[in-house]
C-alpha positions as CSV (number, residue, x, y, z in Angstrom):
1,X,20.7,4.9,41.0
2,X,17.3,5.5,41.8
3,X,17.5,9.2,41.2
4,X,18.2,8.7,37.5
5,X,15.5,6.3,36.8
6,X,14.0,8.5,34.5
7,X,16.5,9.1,32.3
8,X,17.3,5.0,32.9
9,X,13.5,4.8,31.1
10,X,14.4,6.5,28.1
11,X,17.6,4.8,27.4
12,X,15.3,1.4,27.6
13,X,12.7,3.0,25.4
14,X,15.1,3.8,22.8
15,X,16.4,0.3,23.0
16,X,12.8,-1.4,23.4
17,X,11.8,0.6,19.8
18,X,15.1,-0.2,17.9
19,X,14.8,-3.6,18.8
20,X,12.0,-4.2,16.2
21,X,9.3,-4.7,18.8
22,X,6.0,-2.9,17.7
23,X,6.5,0.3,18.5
24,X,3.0,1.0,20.7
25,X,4.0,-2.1,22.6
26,X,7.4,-1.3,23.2
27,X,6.4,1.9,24.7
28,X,3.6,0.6,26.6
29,X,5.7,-2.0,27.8
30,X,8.4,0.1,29.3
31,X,6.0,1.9,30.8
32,X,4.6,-0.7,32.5
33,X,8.0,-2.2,34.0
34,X,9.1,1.2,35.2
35,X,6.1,1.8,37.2
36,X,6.2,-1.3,38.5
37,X,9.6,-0.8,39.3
38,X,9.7,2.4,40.5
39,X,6.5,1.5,43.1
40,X,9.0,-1.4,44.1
41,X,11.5,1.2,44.9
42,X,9.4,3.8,46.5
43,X,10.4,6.8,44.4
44,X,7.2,6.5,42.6
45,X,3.3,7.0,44.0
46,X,1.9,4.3,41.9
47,X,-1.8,5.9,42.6
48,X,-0.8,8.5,39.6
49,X,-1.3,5.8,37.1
50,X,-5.5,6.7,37.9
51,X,-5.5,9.3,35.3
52,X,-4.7,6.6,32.4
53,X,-8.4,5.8,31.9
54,X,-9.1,9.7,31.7
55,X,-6.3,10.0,29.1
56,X,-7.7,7.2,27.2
57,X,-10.9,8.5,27.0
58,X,-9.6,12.2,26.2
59,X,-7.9,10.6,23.4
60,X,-10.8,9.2,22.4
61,X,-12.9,11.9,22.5
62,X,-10.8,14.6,21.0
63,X,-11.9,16.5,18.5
64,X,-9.1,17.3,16.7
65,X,-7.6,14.1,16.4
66,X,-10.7,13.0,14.3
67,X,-9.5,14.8,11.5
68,X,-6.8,12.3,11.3
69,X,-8.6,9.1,10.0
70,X,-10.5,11.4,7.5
71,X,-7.6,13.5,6.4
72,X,-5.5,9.6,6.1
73,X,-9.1,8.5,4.1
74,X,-8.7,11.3,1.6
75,X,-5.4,10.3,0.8
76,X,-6.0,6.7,0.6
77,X,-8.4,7.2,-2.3
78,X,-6.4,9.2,-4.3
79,X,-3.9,7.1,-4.1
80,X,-5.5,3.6,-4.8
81,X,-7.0,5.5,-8.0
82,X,-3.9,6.3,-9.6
83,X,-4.1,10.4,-9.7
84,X,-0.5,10.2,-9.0
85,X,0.0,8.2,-12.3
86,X,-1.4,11.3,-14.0
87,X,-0.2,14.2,-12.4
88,X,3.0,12.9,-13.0
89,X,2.9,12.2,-16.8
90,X,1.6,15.2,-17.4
91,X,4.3,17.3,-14.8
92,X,7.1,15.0,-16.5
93,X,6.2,16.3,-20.2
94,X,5.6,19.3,-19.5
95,X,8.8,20.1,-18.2
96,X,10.9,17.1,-19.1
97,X,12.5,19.3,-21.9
98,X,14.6,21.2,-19.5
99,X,17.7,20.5,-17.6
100,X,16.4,19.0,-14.4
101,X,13.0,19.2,-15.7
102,X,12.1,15.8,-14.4
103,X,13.3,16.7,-11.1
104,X,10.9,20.1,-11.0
105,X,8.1,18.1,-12.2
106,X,8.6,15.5,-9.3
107,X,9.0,18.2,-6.7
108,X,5.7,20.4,-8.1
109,X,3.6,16.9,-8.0
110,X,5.1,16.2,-4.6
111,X,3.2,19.4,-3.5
112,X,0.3,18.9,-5.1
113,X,-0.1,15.4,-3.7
114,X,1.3,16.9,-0.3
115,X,-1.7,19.2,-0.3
116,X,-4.3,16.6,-1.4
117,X,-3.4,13.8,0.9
118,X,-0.7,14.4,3.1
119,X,0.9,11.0,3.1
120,X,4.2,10.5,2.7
121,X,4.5,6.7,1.9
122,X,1.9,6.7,-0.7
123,X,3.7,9.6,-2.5
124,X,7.4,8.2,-2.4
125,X,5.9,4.7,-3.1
126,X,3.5,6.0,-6.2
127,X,6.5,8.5,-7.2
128,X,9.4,5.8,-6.6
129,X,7.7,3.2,-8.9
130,X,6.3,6.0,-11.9
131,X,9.2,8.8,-11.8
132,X,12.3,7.3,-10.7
133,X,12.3,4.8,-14.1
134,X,11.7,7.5,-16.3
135,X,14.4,9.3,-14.9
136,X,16.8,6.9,-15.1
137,X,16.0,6.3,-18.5
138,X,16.9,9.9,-19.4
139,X,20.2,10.0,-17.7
140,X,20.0,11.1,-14.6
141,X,22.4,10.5,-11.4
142,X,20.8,7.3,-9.4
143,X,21.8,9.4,-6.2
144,X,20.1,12.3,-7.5
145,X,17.2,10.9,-8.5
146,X,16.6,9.2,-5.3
147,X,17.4,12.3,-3.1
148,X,14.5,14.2,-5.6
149,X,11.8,11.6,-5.0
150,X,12.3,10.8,-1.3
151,X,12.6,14.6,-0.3
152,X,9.7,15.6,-2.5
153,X,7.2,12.8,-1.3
154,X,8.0,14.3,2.3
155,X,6.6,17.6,1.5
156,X,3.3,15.6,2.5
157,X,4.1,16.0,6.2
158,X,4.7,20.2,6.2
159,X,2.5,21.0,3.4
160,X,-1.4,21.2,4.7
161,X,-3.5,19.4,5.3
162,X,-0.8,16.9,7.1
163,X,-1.3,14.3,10.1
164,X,1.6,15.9,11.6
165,X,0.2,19.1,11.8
166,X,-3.0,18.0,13.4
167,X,-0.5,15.9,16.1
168,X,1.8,18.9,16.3
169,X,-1.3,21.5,16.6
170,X,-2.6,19.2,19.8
171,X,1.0,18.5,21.8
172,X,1.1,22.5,21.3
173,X,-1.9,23.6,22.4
174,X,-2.0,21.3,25.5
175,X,1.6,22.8,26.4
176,X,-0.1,26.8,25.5
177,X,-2.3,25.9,27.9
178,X,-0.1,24.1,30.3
179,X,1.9,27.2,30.1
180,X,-0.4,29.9,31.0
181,X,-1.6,27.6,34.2
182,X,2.0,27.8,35.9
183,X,2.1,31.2,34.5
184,X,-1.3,32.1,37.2
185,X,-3.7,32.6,34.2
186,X,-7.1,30.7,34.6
187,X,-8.8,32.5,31.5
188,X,-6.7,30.3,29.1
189,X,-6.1,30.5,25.3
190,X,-6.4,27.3,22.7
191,X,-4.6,26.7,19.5
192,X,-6.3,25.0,16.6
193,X,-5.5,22.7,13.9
194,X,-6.3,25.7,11.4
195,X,-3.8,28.6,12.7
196,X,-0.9,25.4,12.3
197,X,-2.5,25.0,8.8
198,X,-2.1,28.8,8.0
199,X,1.8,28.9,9.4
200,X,2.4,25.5,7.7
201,X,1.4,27.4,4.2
202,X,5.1,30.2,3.7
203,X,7.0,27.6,4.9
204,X,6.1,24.7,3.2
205,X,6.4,26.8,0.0
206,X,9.8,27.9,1.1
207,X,10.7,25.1,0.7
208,X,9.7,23.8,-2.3
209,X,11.2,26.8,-3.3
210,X,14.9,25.7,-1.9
211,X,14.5,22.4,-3.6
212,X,13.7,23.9,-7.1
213,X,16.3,26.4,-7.2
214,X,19.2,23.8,-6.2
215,X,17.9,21.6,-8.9
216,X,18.2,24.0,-11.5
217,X,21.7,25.5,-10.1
218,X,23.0,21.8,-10.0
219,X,21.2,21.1,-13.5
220,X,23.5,24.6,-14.9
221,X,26.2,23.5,-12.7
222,X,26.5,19.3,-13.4
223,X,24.5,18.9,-16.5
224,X,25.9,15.4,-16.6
225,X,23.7,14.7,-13.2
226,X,19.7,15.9,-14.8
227,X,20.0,16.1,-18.9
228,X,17.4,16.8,-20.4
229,X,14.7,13.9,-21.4
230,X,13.7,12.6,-24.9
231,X,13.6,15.2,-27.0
232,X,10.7,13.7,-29.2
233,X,8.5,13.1,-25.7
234,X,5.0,14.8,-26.5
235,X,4.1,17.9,-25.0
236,X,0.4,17.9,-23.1
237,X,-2.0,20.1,-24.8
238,X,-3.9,23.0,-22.1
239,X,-6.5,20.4,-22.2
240,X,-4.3,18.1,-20.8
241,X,-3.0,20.0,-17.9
242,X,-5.6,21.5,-16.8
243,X,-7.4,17.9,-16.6
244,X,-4.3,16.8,-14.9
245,X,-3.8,20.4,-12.4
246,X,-7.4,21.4,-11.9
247,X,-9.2,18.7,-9.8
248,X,-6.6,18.2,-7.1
249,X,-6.2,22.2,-6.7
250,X,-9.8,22.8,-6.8
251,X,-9.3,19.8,-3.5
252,X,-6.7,21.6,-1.9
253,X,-8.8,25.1,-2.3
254,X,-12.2,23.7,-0.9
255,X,-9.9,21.8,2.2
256,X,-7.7,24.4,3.0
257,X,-10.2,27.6,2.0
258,X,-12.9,26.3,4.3
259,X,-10.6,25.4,7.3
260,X,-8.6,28.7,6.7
261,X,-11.9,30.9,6.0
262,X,-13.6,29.6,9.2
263,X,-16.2,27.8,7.5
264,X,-15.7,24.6,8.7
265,X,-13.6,22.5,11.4
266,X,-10.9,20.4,10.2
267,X,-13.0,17.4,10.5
268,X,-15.9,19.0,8.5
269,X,-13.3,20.0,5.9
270,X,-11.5,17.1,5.9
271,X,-15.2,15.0,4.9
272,X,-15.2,17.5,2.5
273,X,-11.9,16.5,0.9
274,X,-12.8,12.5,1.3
275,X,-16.5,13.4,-0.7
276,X,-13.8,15.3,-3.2
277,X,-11.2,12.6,-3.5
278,X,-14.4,10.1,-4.2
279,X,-15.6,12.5,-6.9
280,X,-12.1,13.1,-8.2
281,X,-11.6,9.0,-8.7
282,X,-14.7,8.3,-10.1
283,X,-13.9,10.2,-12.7
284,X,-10.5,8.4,-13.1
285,X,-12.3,5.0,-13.8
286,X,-14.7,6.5,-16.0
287,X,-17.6,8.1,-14.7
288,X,-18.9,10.5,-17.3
289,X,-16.7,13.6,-16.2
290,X,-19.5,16.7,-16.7
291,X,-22.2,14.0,-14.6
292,X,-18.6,14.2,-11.7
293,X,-18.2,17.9,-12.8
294,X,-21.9,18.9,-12.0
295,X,-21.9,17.2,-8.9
296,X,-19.2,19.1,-7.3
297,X,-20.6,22.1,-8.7
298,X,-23.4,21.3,-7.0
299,X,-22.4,20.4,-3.6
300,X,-20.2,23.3,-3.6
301,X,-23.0,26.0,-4.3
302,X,-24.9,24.3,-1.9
303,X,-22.7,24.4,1.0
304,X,-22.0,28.0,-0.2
305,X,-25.5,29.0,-0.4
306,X,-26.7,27.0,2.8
307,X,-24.5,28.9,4.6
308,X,-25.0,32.5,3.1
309,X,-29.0,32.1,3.5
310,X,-30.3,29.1,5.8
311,X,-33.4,27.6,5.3
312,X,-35.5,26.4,7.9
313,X,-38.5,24.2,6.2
314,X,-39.7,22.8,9.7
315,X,-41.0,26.7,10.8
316,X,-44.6,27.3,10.8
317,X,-44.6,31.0,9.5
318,X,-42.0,30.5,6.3
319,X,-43.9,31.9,3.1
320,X,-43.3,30.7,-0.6
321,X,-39.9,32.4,-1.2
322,X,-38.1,30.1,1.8
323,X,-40.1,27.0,0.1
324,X,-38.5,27.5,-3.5
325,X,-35.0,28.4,-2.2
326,X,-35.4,24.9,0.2
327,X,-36.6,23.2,-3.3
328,X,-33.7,24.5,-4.8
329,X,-31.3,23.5,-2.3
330,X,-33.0,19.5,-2.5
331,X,-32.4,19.8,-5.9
332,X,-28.8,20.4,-5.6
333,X,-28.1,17.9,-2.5
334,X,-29.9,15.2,-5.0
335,X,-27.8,16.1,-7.9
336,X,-24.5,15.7,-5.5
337,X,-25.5,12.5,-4.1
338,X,-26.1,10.8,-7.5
339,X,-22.4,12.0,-8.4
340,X,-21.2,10.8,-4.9
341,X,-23.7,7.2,-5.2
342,X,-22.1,6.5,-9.0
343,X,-18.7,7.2,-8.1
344,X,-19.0,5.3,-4.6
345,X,-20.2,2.1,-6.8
346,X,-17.5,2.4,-9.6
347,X,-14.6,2.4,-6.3
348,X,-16.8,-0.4,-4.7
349,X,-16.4,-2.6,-8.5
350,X,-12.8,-1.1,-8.7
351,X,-12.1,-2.6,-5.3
352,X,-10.6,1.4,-4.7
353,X,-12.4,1.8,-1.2
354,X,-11.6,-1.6,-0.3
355,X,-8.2,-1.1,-0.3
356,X,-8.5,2.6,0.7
357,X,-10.1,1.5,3.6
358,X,-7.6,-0.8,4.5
359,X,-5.0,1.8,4.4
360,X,-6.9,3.7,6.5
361,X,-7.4,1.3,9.4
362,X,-4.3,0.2,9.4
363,X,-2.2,3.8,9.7
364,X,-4.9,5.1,12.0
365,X,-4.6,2.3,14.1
366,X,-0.8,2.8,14.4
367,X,-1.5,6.0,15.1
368,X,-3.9,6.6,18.0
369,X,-2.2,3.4,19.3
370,X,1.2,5.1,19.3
371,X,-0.5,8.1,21.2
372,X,-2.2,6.0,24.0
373,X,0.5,4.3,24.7
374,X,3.1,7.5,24.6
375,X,0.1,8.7,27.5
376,X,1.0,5.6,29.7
377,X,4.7,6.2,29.2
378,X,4.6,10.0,29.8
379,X,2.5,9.8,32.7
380,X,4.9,7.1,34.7
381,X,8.0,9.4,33.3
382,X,6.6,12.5,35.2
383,X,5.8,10.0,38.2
384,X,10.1,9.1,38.4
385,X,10.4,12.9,38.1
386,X,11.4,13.2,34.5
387,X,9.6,16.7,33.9
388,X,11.0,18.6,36.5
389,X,14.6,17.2,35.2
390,X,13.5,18.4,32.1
391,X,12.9,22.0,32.8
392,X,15.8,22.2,35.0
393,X,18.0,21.5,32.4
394,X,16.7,24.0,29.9
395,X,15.7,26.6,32.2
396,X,20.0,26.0,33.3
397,X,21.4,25.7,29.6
398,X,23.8,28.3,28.4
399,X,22.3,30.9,25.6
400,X,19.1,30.9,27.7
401,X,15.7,30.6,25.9
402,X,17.9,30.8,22.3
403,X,20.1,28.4,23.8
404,X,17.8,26.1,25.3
405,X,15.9,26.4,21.7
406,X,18.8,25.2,19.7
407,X,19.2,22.2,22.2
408,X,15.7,21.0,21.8
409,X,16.1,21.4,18.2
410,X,19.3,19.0,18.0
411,X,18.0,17.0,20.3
412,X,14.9,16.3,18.1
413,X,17.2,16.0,14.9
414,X,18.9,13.2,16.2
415,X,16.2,11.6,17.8
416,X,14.7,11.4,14.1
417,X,17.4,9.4,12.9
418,X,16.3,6.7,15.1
419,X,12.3,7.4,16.1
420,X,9.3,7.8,14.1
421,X,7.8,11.6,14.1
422,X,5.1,10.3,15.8
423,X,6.8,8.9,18.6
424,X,8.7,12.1,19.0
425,X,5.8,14.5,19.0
426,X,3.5,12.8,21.6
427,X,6.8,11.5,24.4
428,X,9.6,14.2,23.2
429,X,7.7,17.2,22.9
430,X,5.2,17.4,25.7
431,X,7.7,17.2,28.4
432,X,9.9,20.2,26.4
433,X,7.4,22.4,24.9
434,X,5.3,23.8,27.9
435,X,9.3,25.1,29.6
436,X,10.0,26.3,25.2
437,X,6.8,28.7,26.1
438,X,7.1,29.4,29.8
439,X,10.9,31.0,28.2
440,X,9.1,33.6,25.6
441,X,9.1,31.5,22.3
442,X,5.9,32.2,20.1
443,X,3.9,28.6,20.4
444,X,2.9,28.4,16.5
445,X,6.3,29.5,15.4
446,X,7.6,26.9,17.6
447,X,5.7,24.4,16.0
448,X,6.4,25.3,12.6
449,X,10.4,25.2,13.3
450,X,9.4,21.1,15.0
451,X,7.4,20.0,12.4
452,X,10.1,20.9,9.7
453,X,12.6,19.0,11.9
454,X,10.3,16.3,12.1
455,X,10.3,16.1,8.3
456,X,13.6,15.8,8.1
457,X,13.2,12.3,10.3
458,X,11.9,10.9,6.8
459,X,15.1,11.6,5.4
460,X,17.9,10.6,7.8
461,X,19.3,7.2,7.8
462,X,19.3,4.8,8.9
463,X,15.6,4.7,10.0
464,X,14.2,7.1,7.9
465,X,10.9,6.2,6.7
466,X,10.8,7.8,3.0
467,X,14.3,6.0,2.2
468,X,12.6,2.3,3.2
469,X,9.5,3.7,1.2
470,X,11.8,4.3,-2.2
471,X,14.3,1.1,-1.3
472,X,10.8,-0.8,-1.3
473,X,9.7,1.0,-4.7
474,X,13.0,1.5,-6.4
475,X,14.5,-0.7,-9.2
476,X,16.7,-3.0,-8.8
477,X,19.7,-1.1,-10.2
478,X,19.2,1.6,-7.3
479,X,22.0,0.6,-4.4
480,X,21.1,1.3,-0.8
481,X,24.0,3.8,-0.1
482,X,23.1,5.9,-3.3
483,X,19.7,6.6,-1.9
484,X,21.4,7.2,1.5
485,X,23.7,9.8,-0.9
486,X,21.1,11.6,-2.7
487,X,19.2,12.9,0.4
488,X,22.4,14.1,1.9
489,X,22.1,17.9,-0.1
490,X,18.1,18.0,0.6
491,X,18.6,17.4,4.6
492,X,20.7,20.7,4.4
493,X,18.1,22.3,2.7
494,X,15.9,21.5,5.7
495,X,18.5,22.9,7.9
496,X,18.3,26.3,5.8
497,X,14.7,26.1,5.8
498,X,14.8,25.5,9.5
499,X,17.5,28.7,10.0
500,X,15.4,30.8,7.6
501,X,12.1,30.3,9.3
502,X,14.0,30.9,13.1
503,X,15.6,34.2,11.5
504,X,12.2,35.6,9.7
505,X,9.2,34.2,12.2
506,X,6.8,36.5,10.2
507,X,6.9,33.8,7.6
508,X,5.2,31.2,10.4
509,X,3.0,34.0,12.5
510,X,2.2,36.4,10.1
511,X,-0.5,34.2,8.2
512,X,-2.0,33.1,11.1
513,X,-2.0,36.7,12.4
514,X,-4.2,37.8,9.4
515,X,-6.7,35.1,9.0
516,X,-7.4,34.0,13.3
């Protein structure tokens, strides 16, 4: 028996995380009886558990974890200031006319609030308790209805910037470079948050693109399912939309543009898009918008011009030209900050940062808790021999590195009916991913295929998260099983989107490729 311990630790962790147990403490706890148990054995040198204070201060100290709290920060605010609300109205009138119109709106706000904040609960929640009425009201299918909100409020998790891309972008590089060392090179690559970014862009469009074509065939097809809303419902003006469109793409395009154009790290961007979200909410609760607008005018040709021509004031031999430009640039960092001070009071009086905050802490808590303890459990794991059981059983599957491929990917859809992604992506996938490389598979395109599968966790009952989200949010009238029926059709657009990527991996490398 004592040769199968390992895999006797999984089963318990599976069991320990279903049972209700806080998940960090569940897997901390297993941990800690296997190790104990496995010392009391003798299969298991117990001295190995040294390097947890090193893991826990590499976690810690990473750098590209840090995005997380900021990216999650970002969100938060948008949120908690209603942008949603807008976006939404504005998306719903637009094209709430057509057959399925609602439906497209839904899905084109879910990935513009995907881009902006990344985070799936806020969007299914915002989009559960603002869309889902509305479409009700006009006739639509409660099944379909709820299979169009929950699938497009997970677009947050593929869709840049997206907390598990920056997970995903970690567990992979460590396993690149895991890779290369059994492979004898010492002169190793690195993979960053920004090339996952870049491969995360064609996909994450892809499929968008699935979900708005099978709601307009199934709209031709089963009119009956999406009619068309109130005739008499106003149409926005330009003015609308573009007050609606235009702050959150101008977000996306300052996050995303400086990661992607090398001008910043994803921490750097990602204060960028917090200072944006600020800017963007104070003028929500009424800041005077051209005071918001100039601002982030400002701030923007100032980090543009900064950058283009430094200015160092502390020299001794700068002469009158270097003094005006530094004036100049003052000017403009005094001009952003009173933007950024006004609309940091109005969220303050709102009570918008408070709860933002709160959000924050509480998520990124869960978080970097989940990580620290899936260190303690992965270390023991290897201890009872778990990674070399591992490899030997893709290394031996039938179908070789294809085969062993489609394995890992089942494996991982399953798991997601059961597991959160982040309990996948720090146990699952650092024990499978350096072997994945070691047989020839491209690590980024890798990562891509995973991180759609991992979406697809949101949407698979009974555990998955965006269907407790939209039970949480939904009316009354909305039964369990006709959420559980409406994402049936959208989880087999994930599979195609998952089949399409695996058959074209030009649409997750080629990006990357061009701009790293």
């Amino acid at each position: 028996m004592t040769e199968y311990l390992d895999l006797i630790m999984f089963a318990a962790l599976m069991v320990a995380v279903l049972s209700g147990f806080p998940v960090s403490f569940s897997i901390a706890g297993v941990a800690v009886f296997f190790a104990y148990l496995g010392w009391m054995l003798g299969v298991m040198d117990v001295s190995l558990l040294g390097a947890l204070g090193q893991r826990a201060f590499g976690l810690i100290g990473n750098t590209v974890l840090i995005a997380i709290p900021v990216f999650v920060l970002m969100g938060a605010i948008l949120e908690k200031s209603k942008i949603a609300e807008e976006l939404l109205d504005t998306m719903g009138r637009s094209f709430g006319q057509l057959r399925g119109g609602l439906g497209i709106s839904v899905v084109l706000v879910g990935a513009l609030l995907a881009a902006s904040t990344g985070i799936v609960g806020a969007t299914v929640v915002a989009m559960g308790m603002i869309a889902l009425p509305s479409m009700l009201r006009a006739g639509y299918s409660p099944s379909v209805a709820s299979g169009i909100v929950c699938t497009a409020g997970t677009l947050g998790q593929i869709i840049p910037p997206s907390t598990l891309l920056i997970i995903l972008a970690d567990v992979m590089s460590n396993a690149y470079q895991q890779a290369q060392y059994e492979q004898g090179k010492f002169s190793v690559e690195a993979l960053s948050v920004g090339q996952f970014f870049a491969a995360a862009i064609i996909p994450g469009l892809l499929l968008v693109t699935l979900y708005l074509l099978y709601i307009l065939i199934r709209g031709a097809l089963r009119p009956q399912d999406m009619p068309p809303a109130d005739i008499d419902l106003a149409k926005p003006d330009r003015h609308e939309i573009m007050a609606a469109i235009v702050p959150p793409v101008l977000l996306i395009i300052a996050v995303l543009g400086a990661i992607l154009g090398g001008i910043a790290t994803p921490t750097e961007a990602a204060s960028v898009g917090a200072i944006g979200a600020l800017l963007m909410a104070g003028r929500k609760i009424g800041i005077n918008p051209r005071l918001i607008l100039g601002g982030a005018v400002a701030l923007i040709v100032l980090g543009l011009l900064a950058g283009t021509w430094p200015v160092r004031l502390q020299r001794s031999d700068i002469g009158a030209t270097e003094w005006a430009i530094g004036g100049f640039y003052i000017l403009l960092a005094i001009v952003g900050l009173v933007a950024v001070g006004l609309a940091l009071r109005a969220a303050i009086r709102e009570r918008i940062i408070h709860d933002a905050l709160n959000s924050t802490l509480t998520m990124t808590a869960m978080i970097f808790a989940t990580i620290l303890a899936a260190g303690f459990f992965s270390l023991v794991f290897v201890g009872l021999g778990g990674e070399e059981r591992v490899a030997h059983l893709l290394e031996n599957l039938p179908g070789g590195a294809t085969g062993a491929l489609m394995f890992v990917m089942i494996f991982v859809f399953v798991l997601g009916f059961f597991l959160d992604f982040v309990e996948i992506s720090v146990i699952v996938l650092p024990l499978v991913a350096p072997t994945m490389i070691m047989m020839g598979h491209d690590p980024i395109w890798l990562g891509i295929l995973l991180a759609i599968n991992l979406q697809t966790s949101f949407l698979t009952p009974p555990f998955g998260f965006s269907l407790f989200y939209l039970r949480a949010a939904a009316p009354a009238e909305i039964r369990t099983e006709q959420i559980y029926k409406g994402v049936v059709p959208f989880i087999g657009l994930q599979a195609l989107g998952v089949l399409l990527v695996w058959a074209w991996p030009n649409l997750a490398t080629w990006l990357p490729a061009v701009l790293f």
